[in-house]
N, C-alpha and C positions, 0 to 999 in steps of 0.2 A: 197502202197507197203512197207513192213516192211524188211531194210536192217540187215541181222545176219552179226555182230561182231564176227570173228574166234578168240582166241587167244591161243598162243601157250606158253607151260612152258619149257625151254631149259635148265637140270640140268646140273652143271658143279661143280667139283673139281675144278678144273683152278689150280690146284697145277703145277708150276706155270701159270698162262695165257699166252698163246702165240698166235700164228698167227695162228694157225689152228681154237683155238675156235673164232675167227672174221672173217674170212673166212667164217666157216657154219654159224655163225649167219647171217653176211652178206646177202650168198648163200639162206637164207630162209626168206628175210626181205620181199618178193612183195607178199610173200604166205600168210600172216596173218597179221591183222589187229594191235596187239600188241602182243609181244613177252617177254615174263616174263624170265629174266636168274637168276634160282633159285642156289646160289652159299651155297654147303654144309659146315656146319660150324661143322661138326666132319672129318675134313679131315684128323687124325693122325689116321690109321688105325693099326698102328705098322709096316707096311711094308713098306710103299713111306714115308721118309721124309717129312716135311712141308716145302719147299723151303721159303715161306713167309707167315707171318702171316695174316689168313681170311680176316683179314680187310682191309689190303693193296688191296688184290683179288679183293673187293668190290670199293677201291680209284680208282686202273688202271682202270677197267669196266666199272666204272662211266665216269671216264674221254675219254675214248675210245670212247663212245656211248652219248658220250653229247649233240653231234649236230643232235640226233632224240629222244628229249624229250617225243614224242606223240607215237614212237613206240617200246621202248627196257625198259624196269620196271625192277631193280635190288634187289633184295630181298635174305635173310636171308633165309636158309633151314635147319632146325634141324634134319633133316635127312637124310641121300643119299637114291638116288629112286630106286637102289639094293636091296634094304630090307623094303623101307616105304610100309604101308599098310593107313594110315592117311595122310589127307591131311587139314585139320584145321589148320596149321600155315601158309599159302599161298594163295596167291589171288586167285581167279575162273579163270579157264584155261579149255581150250577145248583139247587139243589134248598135248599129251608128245611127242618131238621131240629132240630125242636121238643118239648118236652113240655108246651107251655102249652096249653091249648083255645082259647083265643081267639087265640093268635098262630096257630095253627092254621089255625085259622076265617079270620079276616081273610087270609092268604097266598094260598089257596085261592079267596076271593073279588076275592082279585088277579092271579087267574089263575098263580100261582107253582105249582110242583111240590113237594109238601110231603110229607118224611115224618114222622109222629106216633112219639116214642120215650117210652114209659112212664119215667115220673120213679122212681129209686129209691126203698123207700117208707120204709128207715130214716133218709136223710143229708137232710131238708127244709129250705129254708130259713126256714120259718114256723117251724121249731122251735128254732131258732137267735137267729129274732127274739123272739119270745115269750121264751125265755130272758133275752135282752138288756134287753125291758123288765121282767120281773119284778127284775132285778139293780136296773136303775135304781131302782125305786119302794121296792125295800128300802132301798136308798142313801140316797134322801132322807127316809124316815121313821128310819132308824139315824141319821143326821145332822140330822135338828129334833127329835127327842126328845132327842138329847144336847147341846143348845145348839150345835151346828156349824151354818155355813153357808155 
């Protein structure tokens, strides 16, 4: 009897990473066999900030998921899966397992096998960023009102 290997490709901004994307990754560790977390390396879209640079993204992830060598693969994506149509910079994956709608959408329109996983609704990363910029804009009006620059 020949055992099938599932495995699954989890694309993530992680601008920044927080607890929700380890939550679902978590959430879907017993369902596949390996779980590839494809981390988008055009994350300045001109609209969200880069809280931190891609490769820090790739240092935390790494380190988060260290202690399941044989099930979490972190990889490099030259493109986010909102708009890829290719998949040639990426390992062999079964199934795209997403909480974006449009990554969704677009997978599904590429004939991929997609499952949709509900984003948790307290650990956001909009909420994270919004934070980030409310700090900045405090910063530089605390800093030109007090002659700093």
């Amino acid at each position: 009897m020949v055992v099938q290997m599932t495995t699954a490709i989890f694309p993530v901004r992680a601008n920044p990473p927080h607890l929700g994307h380890v939550i679902s990754l978590l959430k879907i560790k017993d369902d596949y066999d390996k779980i590839i977390i494809a981390i988008s390396d055009n994350t300045y879209d001109g609209i969200k900030p880069q809280i931190i640079p891609v490769e820090e993204v790739r240092i935390i992830l790494n380190e988060i998921f260290k202690h399941y060598p044989n099930k979490y693969e972190i990889v490099m994506s030259k493109e986010r899966f909102i708009s890829r149509k290719t998949f040639d910079d990426l390992p062999s994956f079964d199934v795209v397992v997403t909480g974006n709608v449009l990554s969704y959408e677009n997978m599904k329109k590429q004939g991929k096998k997609v499952r949709f996983l509900e984003r948790t609704p307290i650990y956001r990363g909009s909420f994270m960023r919004e934070a980030y910029i409310k700090g900045m804009e405090y910063e530089k009006r605390h800093f030109n009102n007090h002659g700093c620059s």
